[in-house]
C-alpha positions in Angstrom: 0.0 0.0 0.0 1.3 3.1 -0.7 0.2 6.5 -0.6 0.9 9.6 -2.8 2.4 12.9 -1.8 0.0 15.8 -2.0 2.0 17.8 -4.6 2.1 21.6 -4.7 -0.9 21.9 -7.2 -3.2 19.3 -5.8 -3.2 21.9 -2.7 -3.4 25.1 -4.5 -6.3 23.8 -6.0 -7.5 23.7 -2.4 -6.6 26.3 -2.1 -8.6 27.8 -5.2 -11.4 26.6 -4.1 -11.7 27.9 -0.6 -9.0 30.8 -0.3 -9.5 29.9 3.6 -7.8 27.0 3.4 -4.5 26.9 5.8 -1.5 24.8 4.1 2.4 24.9 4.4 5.4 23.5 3.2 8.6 23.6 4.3 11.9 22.9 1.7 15.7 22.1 2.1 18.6 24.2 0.0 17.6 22.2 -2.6 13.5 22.7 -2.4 12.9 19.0 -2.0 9.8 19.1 0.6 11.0 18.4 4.1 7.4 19.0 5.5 4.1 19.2 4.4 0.9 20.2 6.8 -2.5 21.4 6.0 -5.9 22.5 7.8 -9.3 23.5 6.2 -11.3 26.7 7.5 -13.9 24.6 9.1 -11.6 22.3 11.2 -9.9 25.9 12.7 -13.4 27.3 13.1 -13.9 24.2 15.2 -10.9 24.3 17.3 -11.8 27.2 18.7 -14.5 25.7 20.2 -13.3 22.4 20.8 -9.7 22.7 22.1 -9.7 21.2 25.4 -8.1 17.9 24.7 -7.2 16.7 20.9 -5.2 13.7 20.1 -1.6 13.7 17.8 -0.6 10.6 16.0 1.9 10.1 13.8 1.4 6.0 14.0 -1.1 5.2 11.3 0.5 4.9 8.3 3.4 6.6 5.7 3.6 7.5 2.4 6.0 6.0 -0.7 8.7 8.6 0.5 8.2 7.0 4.6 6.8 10.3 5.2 4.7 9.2 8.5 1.4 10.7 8.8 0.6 13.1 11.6 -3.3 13.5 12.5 -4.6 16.0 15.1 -8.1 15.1 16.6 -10.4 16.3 18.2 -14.0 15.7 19.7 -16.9 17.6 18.8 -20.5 18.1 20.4 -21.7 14.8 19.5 -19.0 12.9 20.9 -17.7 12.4 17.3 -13.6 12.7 16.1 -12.9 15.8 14.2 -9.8 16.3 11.7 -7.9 19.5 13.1 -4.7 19.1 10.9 -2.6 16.7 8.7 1.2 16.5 7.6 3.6 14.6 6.4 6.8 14.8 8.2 10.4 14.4 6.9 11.0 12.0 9.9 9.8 11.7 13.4 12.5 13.8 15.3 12.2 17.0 17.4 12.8 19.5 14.7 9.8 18.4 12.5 7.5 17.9 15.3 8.7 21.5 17.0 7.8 23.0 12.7 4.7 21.3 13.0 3.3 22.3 16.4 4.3 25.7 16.1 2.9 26.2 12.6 -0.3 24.5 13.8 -0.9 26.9 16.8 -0.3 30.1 14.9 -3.0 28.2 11.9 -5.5 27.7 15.3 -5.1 31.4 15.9 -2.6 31.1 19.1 -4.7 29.2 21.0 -3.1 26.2 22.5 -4.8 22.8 23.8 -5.8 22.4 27.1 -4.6 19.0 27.0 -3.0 16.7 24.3 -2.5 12.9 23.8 0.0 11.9 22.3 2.4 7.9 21.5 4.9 7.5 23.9 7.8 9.2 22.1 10.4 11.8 24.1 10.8 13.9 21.2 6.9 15.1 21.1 7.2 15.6 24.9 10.2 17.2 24.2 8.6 19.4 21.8 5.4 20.0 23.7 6.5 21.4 27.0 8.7 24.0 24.6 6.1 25.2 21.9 3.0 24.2 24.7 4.2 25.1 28.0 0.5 25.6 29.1 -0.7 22.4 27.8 -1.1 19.6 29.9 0.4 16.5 28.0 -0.7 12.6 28.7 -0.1 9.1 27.1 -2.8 7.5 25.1 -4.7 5.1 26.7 -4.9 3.0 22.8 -0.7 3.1 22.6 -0.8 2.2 26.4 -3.3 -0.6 26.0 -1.1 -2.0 22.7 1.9 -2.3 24.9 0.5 -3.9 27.8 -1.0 -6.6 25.1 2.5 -7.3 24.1 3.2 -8.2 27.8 0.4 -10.6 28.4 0.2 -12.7 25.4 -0.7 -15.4 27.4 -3.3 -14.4 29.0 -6.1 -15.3 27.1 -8.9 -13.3 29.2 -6.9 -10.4 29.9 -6.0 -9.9 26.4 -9.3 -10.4 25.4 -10.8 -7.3 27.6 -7.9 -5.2 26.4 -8.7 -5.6 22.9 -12.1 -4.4 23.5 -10.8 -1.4 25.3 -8.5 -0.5 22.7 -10.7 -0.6 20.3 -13.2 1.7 22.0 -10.3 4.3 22.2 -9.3 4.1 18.8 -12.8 3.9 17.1 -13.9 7.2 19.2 -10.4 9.0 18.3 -8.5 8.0 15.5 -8.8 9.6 12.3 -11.1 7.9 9.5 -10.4 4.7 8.3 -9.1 5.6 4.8 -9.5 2.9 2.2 -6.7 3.2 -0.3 -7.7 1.0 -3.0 -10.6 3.8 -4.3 -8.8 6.3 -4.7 -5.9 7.6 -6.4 -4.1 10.1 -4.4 -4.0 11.4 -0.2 -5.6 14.7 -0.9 -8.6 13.1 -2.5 -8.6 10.8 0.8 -8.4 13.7 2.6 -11.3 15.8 0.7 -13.8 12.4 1.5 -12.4 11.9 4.9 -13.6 15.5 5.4 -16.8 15.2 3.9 -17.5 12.1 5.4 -17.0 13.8 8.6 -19.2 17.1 8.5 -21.7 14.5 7.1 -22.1 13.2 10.2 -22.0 16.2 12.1 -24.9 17.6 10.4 -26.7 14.7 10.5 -26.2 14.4 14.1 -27.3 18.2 14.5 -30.8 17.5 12.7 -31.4 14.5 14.8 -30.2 16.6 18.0 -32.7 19.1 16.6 -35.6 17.4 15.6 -35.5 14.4 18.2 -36.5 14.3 21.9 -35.2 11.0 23.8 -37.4 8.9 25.7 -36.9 9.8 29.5 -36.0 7.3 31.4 -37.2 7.7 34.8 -38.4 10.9 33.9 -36.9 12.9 37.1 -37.2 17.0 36.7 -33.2 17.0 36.2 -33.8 14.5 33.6 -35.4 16.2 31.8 -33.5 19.2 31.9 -30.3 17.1 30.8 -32.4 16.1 27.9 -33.2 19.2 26.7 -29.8 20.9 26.9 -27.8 17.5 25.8 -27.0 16.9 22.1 -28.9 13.5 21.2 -25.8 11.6 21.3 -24.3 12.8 24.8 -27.4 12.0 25.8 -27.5 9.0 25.3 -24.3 8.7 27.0 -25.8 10.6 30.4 -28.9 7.9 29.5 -26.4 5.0 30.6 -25.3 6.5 34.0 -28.7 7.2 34.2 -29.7 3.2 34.3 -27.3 2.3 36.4 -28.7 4.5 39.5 -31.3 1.0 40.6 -27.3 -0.7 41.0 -26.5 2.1 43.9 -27.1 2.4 47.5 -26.2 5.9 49.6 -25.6 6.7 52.9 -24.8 9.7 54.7 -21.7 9.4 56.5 -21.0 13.3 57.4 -22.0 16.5 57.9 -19.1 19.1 57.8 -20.1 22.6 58.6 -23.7 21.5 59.7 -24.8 24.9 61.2 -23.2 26.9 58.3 -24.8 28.3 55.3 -21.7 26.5 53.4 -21.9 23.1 54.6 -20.8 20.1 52.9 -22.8 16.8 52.7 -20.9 13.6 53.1 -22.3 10.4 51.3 -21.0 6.9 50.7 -22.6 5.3 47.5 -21.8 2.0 47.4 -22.5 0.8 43.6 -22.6 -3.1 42.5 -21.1 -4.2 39.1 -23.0 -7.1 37.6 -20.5 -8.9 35.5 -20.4 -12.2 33.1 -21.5 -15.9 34.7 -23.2 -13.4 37.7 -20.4 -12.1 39.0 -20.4 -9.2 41.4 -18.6 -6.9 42.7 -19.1 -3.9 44.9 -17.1 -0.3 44.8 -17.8 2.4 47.3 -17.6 6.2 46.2 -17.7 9.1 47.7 -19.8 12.2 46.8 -19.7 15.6 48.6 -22.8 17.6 48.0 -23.1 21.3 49.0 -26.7 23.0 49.1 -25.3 26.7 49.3 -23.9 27.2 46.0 -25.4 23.7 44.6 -21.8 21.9 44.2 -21.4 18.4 44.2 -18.4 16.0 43.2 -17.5 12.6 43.2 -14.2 11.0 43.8 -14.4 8.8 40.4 -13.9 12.0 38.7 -15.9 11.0 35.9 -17.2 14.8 35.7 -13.4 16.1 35.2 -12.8 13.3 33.4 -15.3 12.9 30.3 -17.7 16.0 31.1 -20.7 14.1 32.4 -22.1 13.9 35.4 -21.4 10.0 37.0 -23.9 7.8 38.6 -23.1 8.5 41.8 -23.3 11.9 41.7 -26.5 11.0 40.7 -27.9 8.8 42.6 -27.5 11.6 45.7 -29.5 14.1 43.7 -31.9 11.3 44.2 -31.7 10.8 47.5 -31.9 14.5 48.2 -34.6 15.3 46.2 -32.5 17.4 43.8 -35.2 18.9 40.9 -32.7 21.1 38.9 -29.0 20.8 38.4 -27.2 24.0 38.5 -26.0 24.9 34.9 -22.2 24.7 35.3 -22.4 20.7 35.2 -24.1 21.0 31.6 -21.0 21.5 29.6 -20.8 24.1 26.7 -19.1 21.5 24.2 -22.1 19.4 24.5 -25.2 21.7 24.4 -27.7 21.5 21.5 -28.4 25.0 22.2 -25.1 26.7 21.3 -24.7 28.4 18.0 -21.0 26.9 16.7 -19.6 28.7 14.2 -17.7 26.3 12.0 -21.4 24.7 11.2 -21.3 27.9 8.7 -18.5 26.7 7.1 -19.0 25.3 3.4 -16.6 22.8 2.4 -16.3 23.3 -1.0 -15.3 20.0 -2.3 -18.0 18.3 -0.8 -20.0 20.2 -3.1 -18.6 19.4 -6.7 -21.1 21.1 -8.5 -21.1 24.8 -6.7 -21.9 27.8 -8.6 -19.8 30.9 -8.4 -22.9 32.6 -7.1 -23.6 29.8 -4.5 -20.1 30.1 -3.2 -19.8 33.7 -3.2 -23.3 33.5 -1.4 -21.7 31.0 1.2 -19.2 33.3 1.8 -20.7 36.6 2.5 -23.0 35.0 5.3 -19.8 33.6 7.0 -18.5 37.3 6.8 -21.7 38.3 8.1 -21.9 36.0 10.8 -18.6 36.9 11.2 -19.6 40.6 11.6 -22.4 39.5 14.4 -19.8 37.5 16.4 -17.3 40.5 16.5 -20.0 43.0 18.0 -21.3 40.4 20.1 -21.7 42.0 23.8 -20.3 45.4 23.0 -23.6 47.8 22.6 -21.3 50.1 21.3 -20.2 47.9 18.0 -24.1 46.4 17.5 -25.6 49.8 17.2 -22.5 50.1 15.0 -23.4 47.3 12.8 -27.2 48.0 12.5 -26.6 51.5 11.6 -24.0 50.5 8.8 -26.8 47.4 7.5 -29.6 49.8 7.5 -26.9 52.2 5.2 -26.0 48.6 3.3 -29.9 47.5 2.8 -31.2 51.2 1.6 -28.1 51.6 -0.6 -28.7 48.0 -2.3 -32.8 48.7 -2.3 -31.4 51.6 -5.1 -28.5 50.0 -6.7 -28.2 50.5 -10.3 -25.4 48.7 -11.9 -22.8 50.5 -13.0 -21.0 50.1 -16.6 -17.6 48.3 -16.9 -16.2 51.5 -17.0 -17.6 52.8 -13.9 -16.9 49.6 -12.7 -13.0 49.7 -12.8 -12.6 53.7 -12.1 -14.5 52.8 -9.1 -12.4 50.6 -8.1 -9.4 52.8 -8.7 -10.8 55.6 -6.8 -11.0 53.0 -3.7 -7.7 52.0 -4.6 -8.3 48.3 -4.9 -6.1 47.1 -7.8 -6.3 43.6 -9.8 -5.6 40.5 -8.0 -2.0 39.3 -9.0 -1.8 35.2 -9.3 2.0 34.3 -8.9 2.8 30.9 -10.5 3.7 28.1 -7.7 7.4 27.7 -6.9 8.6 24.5 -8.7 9.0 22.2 -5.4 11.3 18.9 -5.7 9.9 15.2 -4.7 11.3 14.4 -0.8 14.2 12.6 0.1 13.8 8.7 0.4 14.5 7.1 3.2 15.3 4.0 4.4 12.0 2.0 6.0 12.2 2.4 9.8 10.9 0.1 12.5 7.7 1.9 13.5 5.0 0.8 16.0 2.4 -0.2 14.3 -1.7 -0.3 14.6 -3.7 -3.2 14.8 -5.4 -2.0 11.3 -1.7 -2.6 9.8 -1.6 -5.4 11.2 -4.7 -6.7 9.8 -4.0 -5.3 6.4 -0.3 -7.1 6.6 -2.4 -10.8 7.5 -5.0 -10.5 4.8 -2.6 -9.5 2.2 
């Protein structure tokens, strides 16, 4: 299997078609590429709300040129990956991945992850604490779980339960499964990966908008869960939700009984049905403060993955809880959030765009664009309305202008001709010799059947 480098003019023609989209290359003394990364518009729209913890791999596969792969992903609103960059990378040493991180973050707009996963490799941590001093960096739990398998080969259970694990990792955070064999070049992957991707985003947004779950025991702060939660988070909240009949709670302290600020002490002792019958029993403890409405857990499922855990519920239950105060309904998982990467066209996911249609597409994102701006400042949105009133009467009594008019009047504004500079001639990279690399169990597959 190999795969194609994306040549110079395969991503100006990206390019072409949506002047938004982010690429860069970087050349020797003798312009061979060295380094190749990309980023469309709507995955950097994305980011920005979805930056907390993304995922860098550089494990999945390489080109003809054993240029590895690198991947940044992400996790959007409905619990689904998102693509937030590619590149090919000369090699996998410091200097390429310190180009690559520090060309992605300016891309992103300066912001940096909250947190990042990464393969066990010194040089990305290297690299990270230096171009990401902020960002908080961790193993992943797939590259953890492969190792570990390596160690207990013979033990057929354990191995077993891993490889279920690992899979659930990797399914919910690797990058689209490209298939090779239908198509003739890594960009044109790349463009379907894409548009397989923000397929299923806005699917998932008109079932999240058009589809109420079922409650399931239909408690007040179920429902407000349900109505905040897109479709597929909730679904996720659903499961914790079924597992509340497997808990018991007990109070176990009061701390600060006579205070306004006291904290609740509970035990919730939760039972684990497993295969053949088997139980067993784990005991949690939950803190629940009425002034203020906080409550924790020590499973840390909440800091963890964002949702509230069983336990936590299970003690709104035995407290009568009705509402949930609003700060333990996430932002990245609200249905009722305007995100605005959902503007976003992708162009080549729509082959058959007019010039007008585009050009269309693209004024509302630079109106939209205009509303985000002036947001909360009164100041700037009596700004913009008085400028759209100006906009709407001066288009009410347009009357086009002749080609003459035309260009003087855009000499008098002293906007001259766009100038298209012909692309630099760029020279194939350097081949290398085939490194050892750890490799996925996908490869591995792909390596038995063929």
């Amino acid at each position: 299997m190999e795969m194609q480098t994306p040549s110079i003019s395969s991503l100006a023609h990206c390019k072409k078609k949506d002047p938004r989209f982010f690429h860069l290359m970087d050349l020797d003394e003798d312009l061979r590429l060295r380094n190749v990364m990309w980023i469309h518009p709507r995955s950097i729209a994305a980011y920005q709300d979805f930056h907390d913890v993304v995922s860098f791999d550089t494990t999945y596969l390489i080109n003809q040129y054993q240029m590895p792969l690198a991947t940044v992903v992400g996790v959007n609103h409905h619990n689904q990956s998102i693509l937030l960059g590619c590149a090919l990378l000369s090699h996998e040493h410091a200097d390429s991945f310190k180009w690559f991180f520090s060309n992605w973050v300016e891309a992103m707009r300066g912001v940096h992850p909250t947190a990042i996963l990464s393969d066990q490799c010194e040089c990305i941590k290297i690299v990270v604490r230096e171009v990401l001093p902020n960002t908080i960096h961790r193993l992943c739990l797939w590259h953890i779980c492969q190792k570990i398998l390596q160690k207990f080969e013979g033990v057929a259970e354990y191995k077993r339960c891993l490889v279920e694990f690992y899979s659930m990792i990797y399914n919910s955070l690797s990058i689209v499964q490209f298939e090779e064999s239908t198509l003739k070049t890594f960009v044109e992957q790349y463009e379907v990966a894409i548009n397989d991707k923000i397929r299923n985003e806005l699917e998932a947004d008109f079932q999240s908008k058009s589809w109420r779950p079922r409650l399931a025991l239909k408690y007040a702060w179920e429902g407000q869960f349900s109505s905040a939660y897109t479709l597929n988070v909730y679904k996720i909240f659903q499961e914790e939700i079924n597992k509340i009949c497997n808990c018991n709670v007990k109070e176990v302290a009061c701390v600060g009984e006579d205070d306004v600020g006291g904290v609740e002490r509970f035990e919730v002792l939760e039972m684990l049905i497993g295969c053949n019958e088997y139980h067993r029993q784990y005991t949690y403890i939950v803190d629940y403060r009425p002034s203020g409405e906080y409550i924790s857990c020590n499973c840390r499922k909440f800091e963890f993955k964002g949702i509230l855990c069983v336990h936590v519920l299970k003690v709104l239950v035995y407290k009568d809880v009705q509402y949930v105060n609003e700060r333990y309904i996430l932002r990245r998982w609200r249905n009722d959030v305007y995100r605005p990467h959902s503007r976003i066209v992708f162009t080549s996911g729509y082959p058959y765009m007019t010039a007008e249609y585009k050009e269309t597409q693209e004024m509302e994102q630079d109106y939209q664009e205009c509303v985000e701006l002036a947001g909360s400042c009164e100041e700037k949105r009596k700004f913009l309305k008085k400028r759209n009133k100006e906009i709407k009467k001066a288009l009410i009594n347009w009357k086009t202008p002749s080609p003459a008019t035309s260009a003087s009047g855009l000499a008098e504004e002293g906007i001259s001709p766009e100038i298209v500079v012909g692309d630099p001639k760029v020279n194939q990279p350097r081949c290398r010799t085939k490194q050892k690399r750890f490799k996925s169990g996908v490869e591995k597959n792909r390596s038995r059947r063929k």
